[in-house]
PyMOL CGO cylinders between C-alpha atoms (Angstrom):
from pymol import cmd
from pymol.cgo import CYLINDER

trace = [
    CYLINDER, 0.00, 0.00, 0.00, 1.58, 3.61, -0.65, 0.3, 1, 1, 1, 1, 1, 1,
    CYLINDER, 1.58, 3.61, -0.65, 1.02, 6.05, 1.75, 0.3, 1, 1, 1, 1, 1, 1,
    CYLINDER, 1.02, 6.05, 1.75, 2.18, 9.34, 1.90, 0.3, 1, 1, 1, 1, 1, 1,
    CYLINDER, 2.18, 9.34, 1.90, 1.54, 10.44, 5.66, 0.3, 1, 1, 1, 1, 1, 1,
    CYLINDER, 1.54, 10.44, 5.66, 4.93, 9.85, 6.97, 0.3, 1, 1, 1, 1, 1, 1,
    CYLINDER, 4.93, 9.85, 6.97, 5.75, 10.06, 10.99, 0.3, 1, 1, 1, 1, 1, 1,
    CYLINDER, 5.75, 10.06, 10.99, 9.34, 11.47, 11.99, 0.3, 1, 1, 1, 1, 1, 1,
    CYLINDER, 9.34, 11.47, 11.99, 11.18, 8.72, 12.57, 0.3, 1, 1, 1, 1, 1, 1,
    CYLINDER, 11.18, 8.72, 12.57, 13.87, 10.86, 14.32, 0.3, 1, 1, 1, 1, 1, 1,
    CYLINDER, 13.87, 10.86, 14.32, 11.06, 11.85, 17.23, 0.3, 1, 1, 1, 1, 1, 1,
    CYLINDER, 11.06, 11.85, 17.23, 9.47, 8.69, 17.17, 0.3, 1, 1, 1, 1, 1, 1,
    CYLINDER, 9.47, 8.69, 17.17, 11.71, 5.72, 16.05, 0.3, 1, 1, 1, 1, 1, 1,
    CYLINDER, 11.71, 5.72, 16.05, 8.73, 3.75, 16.47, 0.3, 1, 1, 1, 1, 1, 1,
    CYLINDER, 8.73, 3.75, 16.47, 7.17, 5.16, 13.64, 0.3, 1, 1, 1, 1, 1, 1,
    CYLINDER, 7.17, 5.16, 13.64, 9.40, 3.36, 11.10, 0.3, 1, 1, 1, 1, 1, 1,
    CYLINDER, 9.40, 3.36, 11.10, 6.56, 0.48, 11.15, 0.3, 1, 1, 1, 1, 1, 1,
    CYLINDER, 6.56, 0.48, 11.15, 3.75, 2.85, 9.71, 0.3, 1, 1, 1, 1, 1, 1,
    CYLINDER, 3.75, 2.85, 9.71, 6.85, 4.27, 7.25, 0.3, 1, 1, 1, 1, 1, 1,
    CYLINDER, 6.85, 4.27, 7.25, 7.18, 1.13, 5.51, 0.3, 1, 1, 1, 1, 1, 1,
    CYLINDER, 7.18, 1.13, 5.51, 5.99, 0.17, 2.72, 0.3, 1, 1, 1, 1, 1, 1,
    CYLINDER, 5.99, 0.17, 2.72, 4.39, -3.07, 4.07, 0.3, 1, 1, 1, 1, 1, 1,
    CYLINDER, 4.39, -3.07, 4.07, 1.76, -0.59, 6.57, 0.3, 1, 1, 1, 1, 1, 1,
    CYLINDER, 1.76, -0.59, 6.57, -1.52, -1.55, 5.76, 0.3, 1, 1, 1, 1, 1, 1,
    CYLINDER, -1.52, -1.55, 5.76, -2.71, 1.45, 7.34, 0.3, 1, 1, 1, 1, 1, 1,
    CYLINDER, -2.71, 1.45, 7.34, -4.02, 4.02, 5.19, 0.3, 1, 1, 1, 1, 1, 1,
    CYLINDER, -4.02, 4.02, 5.19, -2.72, 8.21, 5.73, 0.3, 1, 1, 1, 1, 1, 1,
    CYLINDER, -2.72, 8.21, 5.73, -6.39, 8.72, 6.72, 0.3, 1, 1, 1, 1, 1, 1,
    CYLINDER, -6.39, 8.72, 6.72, -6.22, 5.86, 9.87, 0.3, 1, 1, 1, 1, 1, 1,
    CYLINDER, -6.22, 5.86, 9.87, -2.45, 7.02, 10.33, 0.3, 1, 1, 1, 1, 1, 1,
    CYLINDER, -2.45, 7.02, 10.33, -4.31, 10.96, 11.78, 0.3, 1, 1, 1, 1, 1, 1,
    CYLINDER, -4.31, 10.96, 11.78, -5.96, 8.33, 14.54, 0.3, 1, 1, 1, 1, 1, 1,
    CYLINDER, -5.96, 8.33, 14.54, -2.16, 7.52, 15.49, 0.3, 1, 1, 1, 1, 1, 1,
    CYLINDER, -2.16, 7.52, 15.49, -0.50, 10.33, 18.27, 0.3, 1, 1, 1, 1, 1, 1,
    CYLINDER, -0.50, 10.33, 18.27, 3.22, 9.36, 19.74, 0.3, 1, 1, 1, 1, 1, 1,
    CYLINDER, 3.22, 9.36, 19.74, 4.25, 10.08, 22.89, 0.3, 1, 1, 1, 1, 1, 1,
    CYLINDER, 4.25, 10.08, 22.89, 7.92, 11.08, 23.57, 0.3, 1, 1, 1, 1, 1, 1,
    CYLINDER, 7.92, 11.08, 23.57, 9.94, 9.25, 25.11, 0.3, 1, 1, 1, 1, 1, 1,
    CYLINDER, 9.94, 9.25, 25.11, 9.60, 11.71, 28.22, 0.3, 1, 1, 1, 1, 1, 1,
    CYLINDER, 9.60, 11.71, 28.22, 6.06, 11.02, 28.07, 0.3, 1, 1, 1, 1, 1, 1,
    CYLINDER, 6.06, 11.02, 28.07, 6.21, 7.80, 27.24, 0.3, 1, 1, 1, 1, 1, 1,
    CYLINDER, 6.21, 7.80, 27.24, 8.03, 6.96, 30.20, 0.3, 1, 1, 1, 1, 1, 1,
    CYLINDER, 8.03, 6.96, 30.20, 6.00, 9.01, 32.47, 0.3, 1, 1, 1, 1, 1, 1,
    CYLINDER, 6.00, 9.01, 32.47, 2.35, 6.97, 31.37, 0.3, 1, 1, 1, 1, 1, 1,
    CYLINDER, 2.35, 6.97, 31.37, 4.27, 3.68, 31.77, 0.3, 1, 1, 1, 1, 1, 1,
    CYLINDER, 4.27, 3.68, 31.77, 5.14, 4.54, 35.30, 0.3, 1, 1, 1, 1, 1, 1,
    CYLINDER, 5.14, 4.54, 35.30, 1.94, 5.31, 35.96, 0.3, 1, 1, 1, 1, 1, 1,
    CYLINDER, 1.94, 5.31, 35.96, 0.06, 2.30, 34.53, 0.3, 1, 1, 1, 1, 1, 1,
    CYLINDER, 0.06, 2.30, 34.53, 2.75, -0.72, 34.85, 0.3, 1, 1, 1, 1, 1, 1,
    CYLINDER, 2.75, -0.72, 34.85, 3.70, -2.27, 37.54, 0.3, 1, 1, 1, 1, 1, 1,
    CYLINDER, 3.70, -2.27, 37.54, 6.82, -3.28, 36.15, 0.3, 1, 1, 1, 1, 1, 1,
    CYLINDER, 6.82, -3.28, 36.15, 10.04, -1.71, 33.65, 0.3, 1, 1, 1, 1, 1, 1,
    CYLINDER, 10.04, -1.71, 33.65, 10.16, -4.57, 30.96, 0.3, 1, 1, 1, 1, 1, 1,
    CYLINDER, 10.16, -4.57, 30.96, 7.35, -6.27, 30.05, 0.3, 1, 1, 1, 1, 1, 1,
    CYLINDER, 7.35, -6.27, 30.05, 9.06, -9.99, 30.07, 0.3, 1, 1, 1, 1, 1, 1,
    CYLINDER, 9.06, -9.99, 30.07, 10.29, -9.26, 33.83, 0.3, 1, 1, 1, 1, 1, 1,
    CYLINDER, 10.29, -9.26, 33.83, 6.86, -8.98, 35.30, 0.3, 1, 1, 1, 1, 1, 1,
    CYLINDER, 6.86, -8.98, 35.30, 5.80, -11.11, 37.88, 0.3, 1, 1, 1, 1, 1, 1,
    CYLINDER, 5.80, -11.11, 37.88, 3.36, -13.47, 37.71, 0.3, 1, 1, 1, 1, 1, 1,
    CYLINDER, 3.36, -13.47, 37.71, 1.21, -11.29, 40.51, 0.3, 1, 1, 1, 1, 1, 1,
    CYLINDER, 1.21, -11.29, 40.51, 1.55, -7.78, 38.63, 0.3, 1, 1, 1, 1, 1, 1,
    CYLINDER, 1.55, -7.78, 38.63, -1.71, -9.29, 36.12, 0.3, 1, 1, 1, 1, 1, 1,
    CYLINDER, -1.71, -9.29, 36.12, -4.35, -11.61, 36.23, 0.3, 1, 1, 1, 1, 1, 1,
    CYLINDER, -4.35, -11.61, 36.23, -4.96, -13.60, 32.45, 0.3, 1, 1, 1, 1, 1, 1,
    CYLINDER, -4.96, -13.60, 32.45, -8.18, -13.83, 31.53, 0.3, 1, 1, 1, 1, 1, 1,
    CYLINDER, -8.18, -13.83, 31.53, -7.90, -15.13, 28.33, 0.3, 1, 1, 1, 1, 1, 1,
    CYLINDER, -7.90, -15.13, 28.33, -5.19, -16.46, 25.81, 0.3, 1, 1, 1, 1, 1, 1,
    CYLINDER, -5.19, -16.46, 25.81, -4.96, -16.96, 21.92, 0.3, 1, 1, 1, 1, 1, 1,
    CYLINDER, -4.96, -16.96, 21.92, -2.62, -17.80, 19.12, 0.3, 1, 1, 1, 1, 1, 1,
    CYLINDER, -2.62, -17.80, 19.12, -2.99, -15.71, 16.51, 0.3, 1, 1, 1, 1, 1, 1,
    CYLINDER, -2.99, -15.71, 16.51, -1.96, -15.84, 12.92, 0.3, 1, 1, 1, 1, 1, 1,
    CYLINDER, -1.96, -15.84, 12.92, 0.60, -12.91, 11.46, 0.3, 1, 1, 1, 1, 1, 1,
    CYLINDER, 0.60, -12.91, 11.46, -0.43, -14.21, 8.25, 0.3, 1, 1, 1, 1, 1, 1,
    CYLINDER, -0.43, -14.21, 8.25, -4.43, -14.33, 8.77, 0.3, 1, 1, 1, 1, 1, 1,
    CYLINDER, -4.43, -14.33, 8.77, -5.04, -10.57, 10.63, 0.3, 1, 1, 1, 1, 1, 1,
    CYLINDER, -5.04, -10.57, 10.63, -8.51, -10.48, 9.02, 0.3, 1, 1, 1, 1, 1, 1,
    CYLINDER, -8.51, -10.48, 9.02, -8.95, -13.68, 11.50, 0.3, 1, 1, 1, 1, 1, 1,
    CYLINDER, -8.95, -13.68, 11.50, -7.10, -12.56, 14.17, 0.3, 1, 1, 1, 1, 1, 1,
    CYLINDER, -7.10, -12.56, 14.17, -8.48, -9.96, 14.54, 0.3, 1, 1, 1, 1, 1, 1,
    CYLINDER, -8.48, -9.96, 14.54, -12.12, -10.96, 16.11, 0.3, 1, 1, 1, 1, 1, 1,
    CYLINDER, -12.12, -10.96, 16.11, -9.75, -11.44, 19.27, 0.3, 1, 1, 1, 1, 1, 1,
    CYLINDER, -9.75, -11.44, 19.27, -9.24, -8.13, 19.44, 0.3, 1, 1, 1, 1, 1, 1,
    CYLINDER, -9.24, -8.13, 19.44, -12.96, -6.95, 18.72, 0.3, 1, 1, 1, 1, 1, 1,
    CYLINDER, -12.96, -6.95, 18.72, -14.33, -8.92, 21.39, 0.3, 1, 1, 1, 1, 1, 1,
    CYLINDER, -14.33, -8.92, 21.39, -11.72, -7.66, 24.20, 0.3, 1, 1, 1, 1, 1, 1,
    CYLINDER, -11.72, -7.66, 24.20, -11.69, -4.09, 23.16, 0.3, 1, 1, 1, 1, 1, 1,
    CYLINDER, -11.69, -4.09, 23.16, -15.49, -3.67, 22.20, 0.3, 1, 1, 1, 1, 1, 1,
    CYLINDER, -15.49, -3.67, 22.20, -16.88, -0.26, 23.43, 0.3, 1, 1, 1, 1, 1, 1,
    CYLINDER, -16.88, -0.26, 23.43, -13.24, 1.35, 23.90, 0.3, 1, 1, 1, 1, 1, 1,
    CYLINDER, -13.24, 1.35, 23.90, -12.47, 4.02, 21.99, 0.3, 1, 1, 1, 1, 1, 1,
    CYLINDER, -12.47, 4.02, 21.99, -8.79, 4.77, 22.08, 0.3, 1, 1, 1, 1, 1, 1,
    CYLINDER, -8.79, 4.77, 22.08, -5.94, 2.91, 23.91, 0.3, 1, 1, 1, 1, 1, 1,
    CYLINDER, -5.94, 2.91, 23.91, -2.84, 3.09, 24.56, 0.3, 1, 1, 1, 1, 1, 1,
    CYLINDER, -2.84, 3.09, 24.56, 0.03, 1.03, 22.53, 0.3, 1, 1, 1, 1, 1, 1,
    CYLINDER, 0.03, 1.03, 22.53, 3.39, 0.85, 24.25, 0.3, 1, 1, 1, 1, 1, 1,
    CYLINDER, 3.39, 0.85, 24.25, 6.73, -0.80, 22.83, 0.3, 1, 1, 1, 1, 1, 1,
    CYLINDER, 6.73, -0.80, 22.83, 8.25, -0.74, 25.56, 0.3, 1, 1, 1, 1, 1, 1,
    CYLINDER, 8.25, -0.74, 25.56, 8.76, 1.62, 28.36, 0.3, 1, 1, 1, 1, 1, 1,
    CYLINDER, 8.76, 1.62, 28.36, 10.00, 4.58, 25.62, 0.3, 1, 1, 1, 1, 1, 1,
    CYLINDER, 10.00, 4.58, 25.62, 7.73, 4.44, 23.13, 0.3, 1, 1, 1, 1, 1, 1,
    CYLINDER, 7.73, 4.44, 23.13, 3.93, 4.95, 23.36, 0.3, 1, 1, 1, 1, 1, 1,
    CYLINDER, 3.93, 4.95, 23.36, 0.86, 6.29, 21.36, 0.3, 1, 1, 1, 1, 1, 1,
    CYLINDER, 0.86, 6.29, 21.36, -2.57, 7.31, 21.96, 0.3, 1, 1, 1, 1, 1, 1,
    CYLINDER, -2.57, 7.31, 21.96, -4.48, 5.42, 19.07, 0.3, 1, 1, 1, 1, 1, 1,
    CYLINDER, -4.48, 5.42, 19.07, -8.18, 4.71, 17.64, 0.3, 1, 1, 1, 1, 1, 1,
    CYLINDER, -8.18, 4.71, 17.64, -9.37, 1.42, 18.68, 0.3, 1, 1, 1, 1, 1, 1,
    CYLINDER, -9.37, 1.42, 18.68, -10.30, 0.54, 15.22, 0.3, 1, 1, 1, 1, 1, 1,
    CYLINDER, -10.30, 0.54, 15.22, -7.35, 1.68, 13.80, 0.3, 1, 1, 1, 1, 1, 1,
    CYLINDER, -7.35, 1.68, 13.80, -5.44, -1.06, 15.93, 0.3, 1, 1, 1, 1, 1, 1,
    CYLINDER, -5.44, -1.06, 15.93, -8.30, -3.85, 15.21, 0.3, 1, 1, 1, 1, 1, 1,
    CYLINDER, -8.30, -3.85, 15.21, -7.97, -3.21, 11.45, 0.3, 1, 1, 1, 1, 1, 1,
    CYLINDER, -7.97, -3.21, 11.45, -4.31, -3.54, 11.00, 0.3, 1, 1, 1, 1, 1, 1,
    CYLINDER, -4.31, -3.54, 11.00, -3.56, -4.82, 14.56, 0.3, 1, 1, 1, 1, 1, 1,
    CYLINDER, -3.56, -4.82, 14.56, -0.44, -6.94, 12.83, 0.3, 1, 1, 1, 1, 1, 1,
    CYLINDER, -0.44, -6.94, 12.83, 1.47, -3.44, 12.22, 0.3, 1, 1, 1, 1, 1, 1,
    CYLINDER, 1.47, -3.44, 12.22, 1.68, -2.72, 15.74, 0.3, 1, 1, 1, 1, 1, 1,
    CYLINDER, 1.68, -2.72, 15.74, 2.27, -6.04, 16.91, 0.3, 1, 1, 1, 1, 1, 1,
    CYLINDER, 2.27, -6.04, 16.91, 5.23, -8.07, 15.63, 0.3, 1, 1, 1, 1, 1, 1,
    CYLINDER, 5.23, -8.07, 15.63, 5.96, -11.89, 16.33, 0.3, 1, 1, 1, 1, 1, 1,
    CYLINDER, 5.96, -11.89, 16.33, 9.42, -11.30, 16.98, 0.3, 1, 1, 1, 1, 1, 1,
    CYLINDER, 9.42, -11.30, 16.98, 8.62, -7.96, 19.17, 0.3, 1, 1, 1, 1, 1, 1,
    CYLINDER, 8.62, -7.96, 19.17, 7.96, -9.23, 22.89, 0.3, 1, 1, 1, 1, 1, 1,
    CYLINDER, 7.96, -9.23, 22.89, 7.77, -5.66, 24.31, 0.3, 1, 1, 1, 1, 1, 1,
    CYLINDER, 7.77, -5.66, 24.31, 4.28, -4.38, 23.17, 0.3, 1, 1, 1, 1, 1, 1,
    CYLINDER, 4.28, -4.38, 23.17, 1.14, -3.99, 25.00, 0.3, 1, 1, 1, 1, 1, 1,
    CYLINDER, 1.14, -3.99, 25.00, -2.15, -2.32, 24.73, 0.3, 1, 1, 1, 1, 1, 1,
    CYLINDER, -2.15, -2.32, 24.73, -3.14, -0.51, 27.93, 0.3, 1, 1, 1, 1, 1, 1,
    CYLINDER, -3.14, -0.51, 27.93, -7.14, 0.13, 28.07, 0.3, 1, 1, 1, 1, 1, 1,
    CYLINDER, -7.14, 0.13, 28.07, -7.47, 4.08, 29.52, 0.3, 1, 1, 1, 1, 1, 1,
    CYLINDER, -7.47, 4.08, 29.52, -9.74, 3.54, 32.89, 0.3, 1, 1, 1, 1, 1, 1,
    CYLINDER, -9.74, 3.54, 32.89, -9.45, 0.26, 33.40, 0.3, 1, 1, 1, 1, 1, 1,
    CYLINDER, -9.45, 0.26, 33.40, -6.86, -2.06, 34.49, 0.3, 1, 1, 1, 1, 1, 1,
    CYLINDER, -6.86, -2.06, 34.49, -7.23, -4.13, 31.28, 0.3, 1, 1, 1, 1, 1, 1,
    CYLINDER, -7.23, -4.13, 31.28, -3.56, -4.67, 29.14, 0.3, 1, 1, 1, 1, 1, 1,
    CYLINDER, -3.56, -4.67, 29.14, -3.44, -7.28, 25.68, 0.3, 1, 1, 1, 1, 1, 1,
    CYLINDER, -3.44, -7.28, 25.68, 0.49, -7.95, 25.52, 0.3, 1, 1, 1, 1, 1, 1,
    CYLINDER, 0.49, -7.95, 25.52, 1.84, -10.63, 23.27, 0.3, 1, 1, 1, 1, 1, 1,
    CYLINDER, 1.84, -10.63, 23.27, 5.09, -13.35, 23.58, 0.3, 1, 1, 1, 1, 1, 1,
    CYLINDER, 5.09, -13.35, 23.58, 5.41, -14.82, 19.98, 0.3, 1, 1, 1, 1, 1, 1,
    CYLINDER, 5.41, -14.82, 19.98, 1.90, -15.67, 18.50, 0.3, 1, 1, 1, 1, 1, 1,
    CYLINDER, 1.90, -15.67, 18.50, 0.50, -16.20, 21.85, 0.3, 1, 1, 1, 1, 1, 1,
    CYLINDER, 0.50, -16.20, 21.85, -1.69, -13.29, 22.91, 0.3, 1, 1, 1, 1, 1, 1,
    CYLINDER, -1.69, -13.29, 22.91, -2.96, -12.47, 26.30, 0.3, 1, 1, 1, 1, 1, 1,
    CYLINDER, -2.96, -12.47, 26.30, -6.08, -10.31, 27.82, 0.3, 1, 1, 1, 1, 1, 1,
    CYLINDER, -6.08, -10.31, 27.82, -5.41, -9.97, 31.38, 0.3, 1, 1, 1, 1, 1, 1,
    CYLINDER, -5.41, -9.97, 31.38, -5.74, -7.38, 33.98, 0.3, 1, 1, 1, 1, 1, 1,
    CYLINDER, -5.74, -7.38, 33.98, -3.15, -5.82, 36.43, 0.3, 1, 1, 1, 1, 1, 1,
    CYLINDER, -3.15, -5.82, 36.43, -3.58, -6.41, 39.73, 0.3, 1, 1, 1, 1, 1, 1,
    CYLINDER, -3.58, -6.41, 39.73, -1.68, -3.54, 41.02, 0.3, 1, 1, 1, 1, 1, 1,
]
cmd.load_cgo(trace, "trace")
């Protein structure tokens, strides 16, 4: 898909996965998309997390309530996992990691949830604003859980 909404990738080195040429996202869905410095980025994760990395948290910092394996290569099926857990929310928060963050649409993360989330990338979750609610990922295997801090 070309796009021509580009992010600065010097600001938000993040943004290099809705740069590519591979985003599914379209520049119209990419306006629902607002980083966070790294400042601020920071500041919301040590506000919301209980923890600095998200593989180092302990097995009391969240309760799962549900776990899937998804398919990278199937995101149109995937993605009912996501629709069910984040129905009636609005935006959300998307961190990678405790330095980068954005405020984005809900739907912009259910349609092309596979450009925020990679299989390799074990530092992303979604934190759901006024709740205690997080969907964080460790290969294919996704989890809906909820801090208990």
């Amino acid at each position: 898909m070309i796009n021509n909404r580009t992010f600065d990738e010097s600001l938000y080195p993040m943004s290099w996965r809705f740069n590519s040429d591979d985003c599914h996202l379209s520049d119209e869905d990419k306006k629902h998309i607002v980083f966070l410095s790294e400042h601020e980025s920071e500041r919301l994760w040590d506000l919301v997390l209980p923890f600095n990395i998200l593989m180092r948290m302990n097995k009391t910092d969240v309760t799962i309530i549900d776990k899937m394996e998804l398919d990278f290569d199937d995101v149109d099926e995937s993605k009912v996992f996501f629709q069910s857990r984040l129905s009636g929310v609005s935006n959300l928060f998307f961190f990678w990691g405790r330095r980068a963050a954005a405020l984005v649409s809900t739907s912009v993360v259910i349609k092309s949830w596979g450009d925020f989330f990679y299989p390799s990338d074990e530092s992303s979750i979604i934190f759901v604003p006024n709740t205690k609610k997080i969907i964080f990922s460790y290969e294919e295997m996704f989890f809906y859980g909820e801090l208990t801090v």
